[in-house]
C-alpha angles and dihedrals in degrees: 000000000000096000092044088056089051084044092049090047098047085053097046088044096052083053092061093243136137120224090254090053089050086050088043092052089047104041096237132111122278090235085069101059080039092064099037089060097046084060086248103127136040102219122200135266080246095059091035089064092039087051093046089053094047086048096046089235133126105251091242093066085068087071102035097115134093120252120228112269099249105031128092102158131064 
């Protein structure tokens, strides 16, 4: 979860865009983006797909990242 949040912040960043204009964009809290970047939260497949077209992104460029060796939680 931890390195999809980085992954989600590094896209919305490269957009330009806060974290309030990204929940504005997706109808959602800020609290929410908040929390999905901070590696809080495991959002669903459903989310996933609504942030990559907000973002203007293929869903699978939200995973594209490389976990820790050795960590396979949070």
């Amino acid at each position: 979860m931890k390195q999809f949040g980085i992954r989600v912040r590094e896209l919305r960043e490269a957009k330009g865009l806060s974290q309030p204009e990204l929940a504005y964009e997706c109808e959602w809290e800020y609290s929410q983006i908040n929390r999905i970047e901070l590696g809080k939260i495991n959002t669903s497949i459903s989310h996933m797909f609504h942030l990559a077209e907000k973002l203007g992104v293929k869903p699978s460029e939200l995973i594209d990242f490389e976990i820790p060796q050795g960590k396979t939680k949070k």
